[in-house]
N, C-alpha and C positions, 0 to 999 in steps of 0.2 A: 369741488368746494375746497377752500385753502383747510389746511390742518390747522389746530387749537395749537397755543404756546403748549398749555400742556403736552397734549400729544407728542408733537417734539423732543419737550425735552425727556420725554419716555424713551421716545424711537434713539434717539441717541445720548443715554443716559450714560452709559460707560464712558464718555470722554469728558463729563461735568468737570471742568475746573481743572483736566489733566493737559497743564501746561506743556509737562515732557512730551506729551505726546505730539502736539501740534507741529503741524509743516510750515517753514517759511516757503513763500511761494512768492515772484516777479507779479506786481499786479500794474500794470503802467510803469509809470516812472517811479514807486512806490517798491514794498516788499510786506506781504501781510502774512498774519502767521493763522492759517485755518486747519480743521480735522482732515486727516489725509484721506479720506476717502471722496470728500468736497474739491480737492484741487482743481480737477480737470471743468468744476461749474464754474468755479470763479475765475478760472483762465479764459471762458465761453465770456462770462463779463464784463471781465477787462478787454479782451476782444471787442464785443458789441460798443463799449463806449472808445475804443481806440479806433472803430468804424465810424462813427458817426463824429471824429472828432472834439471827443469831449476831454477836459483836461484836468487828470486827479490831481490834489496835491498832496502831498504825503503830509504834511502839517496837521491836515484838518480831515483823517483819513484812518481808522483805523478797525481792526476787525478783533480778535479773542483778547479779552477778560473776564475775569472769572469777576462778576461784579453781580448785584440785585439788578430787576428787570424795573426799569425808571418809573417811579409811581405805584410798585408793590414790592411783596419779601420775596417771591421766588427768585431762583436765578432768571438773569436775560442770556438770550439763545447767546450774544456772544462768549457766554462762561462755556458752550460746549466747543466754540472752533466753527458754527454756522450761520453769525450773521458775522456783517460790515456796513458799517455808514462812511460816505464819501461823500466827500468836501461838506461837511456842517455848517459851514460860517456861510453859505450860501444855499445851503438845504436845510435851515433850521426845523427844530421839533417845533410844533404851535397846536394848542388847543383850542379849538373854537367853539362856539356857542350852536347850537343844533349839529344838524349833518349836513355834508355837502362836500362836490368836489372836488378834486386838486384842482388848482390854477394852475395853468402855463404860461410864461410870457409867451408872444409871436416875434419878440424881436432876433436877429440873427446871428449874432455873437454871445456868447457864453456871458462876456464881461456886459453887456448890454441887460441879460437876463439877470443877470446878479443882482443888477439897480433896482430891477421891477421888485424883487424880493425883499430888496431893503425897504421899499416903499410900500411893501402889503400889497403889490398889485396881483405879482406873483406867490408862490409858494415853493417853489424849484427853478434852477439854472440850467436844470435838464429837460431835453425835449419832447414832444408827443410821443415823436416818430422813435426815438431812440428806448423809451418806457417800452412800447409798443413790443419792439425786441426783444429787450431783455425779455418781457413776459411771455415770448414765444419762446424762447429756451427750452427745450424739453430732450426727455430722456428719447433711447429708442423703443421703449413701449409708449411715449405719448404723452409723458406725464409733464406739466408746467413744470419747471425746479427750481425758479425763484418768487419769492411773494415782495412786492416791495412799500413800503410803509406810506408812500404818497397815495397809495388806491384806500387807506380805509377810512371811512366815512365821519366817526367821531373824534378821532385828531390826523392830523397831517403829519408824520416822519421823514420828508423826502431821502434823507440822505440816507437810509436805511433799509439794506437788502438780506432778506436773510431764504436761507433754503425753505422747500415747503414736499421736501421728500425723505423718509426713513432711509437707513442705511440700505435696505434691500434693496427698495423701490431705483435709488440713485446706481445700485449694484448693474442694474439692465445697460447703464453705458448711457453715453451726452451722442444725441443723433447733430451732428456734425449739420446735417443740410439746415437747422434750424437757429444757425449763431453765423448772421453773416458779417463777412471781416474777418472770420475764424482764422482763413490759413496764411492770409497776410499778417496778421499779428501773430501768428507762431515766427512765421521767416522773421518780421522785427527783431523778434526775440533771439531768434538764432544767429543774427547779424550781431547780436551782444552777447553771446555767450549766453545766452539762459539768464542773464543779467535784469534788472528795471531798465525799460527803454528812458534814454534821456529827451528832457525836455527841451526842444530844439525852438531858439525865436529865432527871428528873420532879422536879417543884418540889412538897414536903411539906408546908414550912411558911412561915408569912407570909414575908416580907421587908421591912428598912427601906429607903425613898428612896435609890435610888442617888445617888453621889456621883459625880460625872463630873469624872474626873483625869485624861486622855487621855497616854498616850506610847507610841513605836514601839517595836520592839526594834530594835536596832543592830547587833547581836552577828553577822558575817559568815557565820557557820557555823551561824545560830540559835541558840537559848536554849531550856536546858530548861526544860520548867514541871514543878517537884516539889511535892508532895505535902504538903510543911511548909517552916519558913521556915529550911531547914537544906540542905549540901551532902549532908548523910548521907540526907532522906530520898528515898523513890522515886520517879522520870523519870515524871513521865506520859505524856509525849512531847516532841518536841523542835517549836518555833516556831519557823517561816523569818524573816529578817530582813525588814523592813519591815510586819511586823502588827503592827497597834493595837492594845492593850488597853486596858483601866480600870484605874487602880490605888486598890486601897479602902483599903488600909490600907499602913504601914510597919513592918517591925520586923527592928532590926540588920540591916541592908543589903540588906534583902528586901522584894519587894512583892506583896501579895495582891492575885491581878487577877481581871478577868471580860472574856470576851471579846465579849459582845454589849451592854453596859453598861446590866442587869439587876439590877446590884445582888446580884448570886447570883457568889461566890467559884469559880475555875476551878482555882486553887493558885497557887504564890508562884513569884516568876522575881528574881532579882539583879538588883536597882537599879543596879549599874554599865552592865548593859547595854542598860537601858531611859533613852530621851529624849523630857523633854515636847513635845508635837505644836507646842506654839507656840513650842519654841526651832528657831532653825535649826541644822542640820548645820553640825561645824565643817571648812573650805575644807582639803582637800588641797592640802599644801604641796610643795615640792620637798623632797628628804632629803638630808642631808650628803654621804651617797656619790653624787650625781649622778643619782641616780634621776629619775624624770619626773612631776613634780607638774601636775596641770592647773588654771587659774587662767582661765575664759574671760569675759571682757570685754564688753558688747557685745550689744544688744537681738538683731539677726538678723544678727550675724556668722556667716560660713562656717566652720565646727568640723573640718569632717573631716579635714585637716588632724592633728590633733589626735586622732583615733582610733583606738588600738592596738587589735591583739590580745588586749596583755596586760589594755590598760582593759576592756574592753569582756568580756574573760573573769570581770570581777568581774561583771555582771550577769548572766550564765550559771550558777550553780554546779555546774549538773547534765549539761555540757556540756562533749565536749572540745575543747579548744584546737586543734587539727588543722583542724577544720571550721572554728571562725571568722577561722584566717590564711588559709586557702584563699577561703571566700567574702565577708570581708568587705572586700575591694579593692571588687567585684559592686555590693554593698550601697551604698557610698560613692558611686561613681562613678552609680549610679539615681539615689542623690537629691540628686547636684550638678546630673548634667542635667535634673532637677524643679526646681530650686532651691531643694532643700530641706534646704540643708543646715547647718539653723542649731538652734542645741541644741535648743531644745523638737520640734524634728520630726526629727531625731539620735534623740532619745530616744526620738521617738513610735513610729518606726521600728522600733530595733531590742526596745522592747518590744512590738510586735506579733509580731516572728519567734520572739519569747519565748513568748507565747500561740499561735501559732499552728503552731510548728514545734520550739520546746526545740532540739534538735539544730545548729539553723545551721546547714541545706544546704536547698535545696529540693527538697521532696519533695509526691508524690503520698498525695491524702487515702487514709487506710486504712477498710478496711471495717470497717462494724459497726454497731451495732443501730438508729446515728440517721441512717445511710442507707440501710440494707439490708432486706428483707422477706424475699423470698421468691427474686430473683439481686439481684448487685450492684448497688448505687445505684438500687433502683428506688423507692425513696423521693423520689429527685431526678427520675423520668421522668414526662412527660405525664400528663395527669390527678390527679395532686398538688397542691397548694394551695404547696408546695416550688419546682415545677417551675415555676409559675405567677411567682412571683416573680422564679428564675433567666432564666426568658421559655425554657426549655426546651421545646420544642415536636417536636422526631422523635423516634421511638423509638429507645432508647439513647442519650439525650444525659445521660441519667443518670452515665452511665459513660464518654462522652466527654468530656464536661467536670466531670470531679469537680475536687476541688479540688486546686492545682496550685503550686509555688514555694515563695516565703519567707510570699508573703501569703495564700496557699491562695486563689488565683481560681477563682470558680469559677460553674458555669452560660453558656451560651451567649450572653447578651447581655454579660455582663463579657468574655469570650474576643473576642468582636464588639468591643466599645467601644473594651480598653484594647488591644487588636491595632492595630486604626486609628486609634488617638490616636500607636501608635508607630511605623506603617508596617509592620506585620510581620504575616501571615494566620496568624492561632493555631488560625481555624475549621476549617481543613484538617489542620492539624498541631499540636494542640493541646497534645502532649508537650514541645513548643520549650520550655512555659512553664518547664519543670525546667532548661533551662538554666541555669550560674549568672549569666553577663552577661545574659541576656535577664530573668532571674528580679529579677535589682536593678533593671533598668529597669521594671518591670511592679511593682515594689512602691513606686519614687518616684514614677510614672505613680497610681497607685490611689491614694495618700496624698495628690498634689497635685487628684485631683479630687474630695477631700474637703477641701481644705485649709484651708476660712474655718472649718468646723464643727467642724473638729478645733482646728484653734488657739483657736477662742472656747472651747470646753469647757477647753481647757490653763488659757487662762487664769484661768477659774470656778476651778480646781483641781478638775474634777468629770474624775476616770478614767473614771470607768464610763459618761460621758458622750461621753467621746474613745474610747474603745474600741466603740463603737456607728455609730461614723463610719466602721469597718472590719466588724467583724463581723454588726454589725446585732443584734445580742443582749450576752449579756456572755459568751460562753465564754471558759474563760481569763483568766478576770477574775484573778482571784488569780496570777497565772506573770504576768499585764500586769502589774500595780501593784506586785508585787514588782520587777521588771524596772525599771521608770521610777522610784523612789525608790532602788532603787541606782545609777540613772545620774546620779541630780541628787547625791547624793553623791561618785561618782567623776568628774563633769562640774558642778562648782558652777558658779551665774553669778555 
């Protein structure tokens, strides 16, 4: 029997409304931000409908707010980090008159089901077969883990998924054989770096030579990309500041772009907020009422000095400001005693905590499907080609040394190395590494003995090349290089 709303929000009352604490996590072509103990369910979800071919859009998609539950005062499950509603505009809420069950269209395209819903024939754009699934989801003791809002009886919610398992219950682990599509949607995912899988159409007909006109978006809150060259037509989704596009054409203050520069139109985004790649950003100034412009001077001048809160919260957007006046003293003072504390490694810095943490505090790496099998982290354990490279070598070093802090250290010869580079046994007590003073000394420590490789890539202007110096792959690639182009904006030299 499903659990009561109440229940829930008992079983996981501690994360009510703690925004800091939440994880952004890859959900399709999307990025949602749910309780880190949930990742590894909603990754199983996003799997099930990336099997069944269904297609989220991030527009009309989204999972924690801390908001009231629609139609009463309590909070709604997503104020704790454990529901999500996907695509609304085609899984509308509707209340109806007695009880009775979901509609399904029969028809065979998404776009086709969408119609029937507009028309009340439907009530969903999603499928038997695919509902079916998701609801088979279950832990490895057998428990269902999702409830979803199209099964109850007195109104219909299609687009609305939320957990229907306590933090323990969830604790037993996601049984793998029960989420199919599971491991081909992980390899997606790895094929992007850990990234949102893009939304690929099918190319019909010819195309002319693209014209390569390169500019970033600027626009601090991102830029939507609509449909035509107008405010009136429709949002396809919103573009985070600092992505590149093409722009192919102009018209009345609009510019038709493509984002892989293919020559194949994506829709039109306002030219006010788009800047050519070869002009530079213009220098934050100070402002009349005495505000704090920063102006920094100086090939490897000491910056930190110079790093607010407030700055430093413009490279964050998705992040509250609580966490980074708390740890970025931490931060600062790591990579003075590195001596790292000059812009390009400022920046390098704290766009790695970007990629690798979102939140600014350091945390311990969460479970799910690119560490886990069959228990925790035993993707990282001995006998792994993982493990091999960690130098992980006793049983459970998987789990003892997952990954840990601002820079997610992690595997037994990084715990070994940068412990004794700092004087401190992490091999014994590997949890130190969450410390926040210990956590900034172990992320200036890591960064400085990458330091020649990282700075030659800065200076290439190759990211994806600096970010390889930390991670060894590109995860995060996209939250890194968003992050260091809005530092060099908020931090000109």
């Amino acid at each position: 029997m499903s659990k009561t709303t109440p229940q829930l929000r008992s079983a996981w009352k501690e994360f009510e409304c703690d925004e800091d604490s939440m994880m952004l996590i890859p959900f399709g072509p999307d990025k949602i931000r749910v309780v880190p103990p949930a990742a590894e369910a909603f990754e199983a979800l996003a799997a099930v409908m990336h099997h069944h071919g269904y297609e989220i859009r991030p527009k009309d998609t989204d999972s924690y707010n801390c908001r009231k539950i629609t139609g009463g005062s309590g909070k709604s499950l997503h104020a704790y980090g454990i529901a999500l509603d996907v695509n609304w505009t085609t899984n509308p809420y509707r209340d109806h008159e007695g009880t009775r069950a979901v509609r399904f269209s029969d028809k065979d395209t998404q776009d086709e089901r969408a119609l029937d819903v507009k028309a009340h024939h439907a009530d969903t754009d999603m499928t038997e077969a695919m509902i079916a699934d998701v609801r088979n989801i279950r832990t490895r003791e057998g428990r269902p883990i999702f409830e979803w809002g199209g099964s109850w009886n007195s109104v219909k919610d299609c687009m609305h998924f939320e957990l229907d398992v306590s933090p323990q219950e969830l604790a037993a682990g996601l049984d793998p054989a029960t989420v199919p599509g599971l491991e081909a949607y992980l390899l997606a995912l790895r094929a992007t770096g850990g990234e949102p899988l893009p939304v690929v159409e099918p190319v019909t007909v010819p195309v002319a030579p693209a014209v390569f006109d390169p500019h970033v978006v600027i626009a601090r809150d991102g830029l939507r990309l609509r449909s035509g060259p107008s405010a009136d037509s429709d949002i396809k989704r919103v573009v985070p500041a600092g992505t590149q596009v093409n722009v192919l054409r102009r018209e009345n203050g609009w510019a038709q772009v493509d984002f892989i520069g293919d020559g194949l139109a994506d829709g039109f985004m306002s030219l006010s907020f788009l800047r050519p790649l070869d002009q530079a950003p213009t220098p934050v100034q100070p402002d009349a009422g005495g505000g704090v412009g920063v102006v920094i001077v100086g090939g490897r001048a000491d910056i930190t000095g110079d790093v607010t809160p407030a700055l430093v919260s413009r490279m964050f957007p998705n992040t509250g400001k609580s966490n980074i006046t708390t740890h970025l003293p931490s931060v600062l003072a790591g990579l003075r005693a590195a001596g790292l504390g000059d812009r390009d490694m400022v920046l390098m810095a704290l766009a790695t905590i970007r990629a690798e943490t979102e939140g600014f505090r350091p945390i311990s790496e969460g479970r799910s499907g690119f560490n886990t099998r069959t228990h925790p982290f035993d993707l990282y354990d001995p006998g792994t080609n993982v493990a091999r490279i960690l130098g992980n070598t006793q049983p459970g070093d998987g789990a003892r040394f997952k990954g840990r802090g601002f820079v997610q250290l992690t595997g037994r010869d990084n715990y070994r190395r940068v412990g004794g580079q700092l004087g401190v046994n992490l091999l014994d007590d590997p949890e130190r590494a969450n410390d926040s003073a210990l956590a900034g000394r172990i992320l200036g420590q890591f960064l400085k003995n990458c330091e020649g490789r990282a700075r030659a890539a800065l200076a290439e202007r190759n990211l994806e090349k600096a970010r390889k110096c930390v991670n060894g792959g590109t995860h995060g690639m996209s939250r890194f290089r968003d992050a260091y182009e809005r530092g060099e904006r908020v931090f000109p030299a």
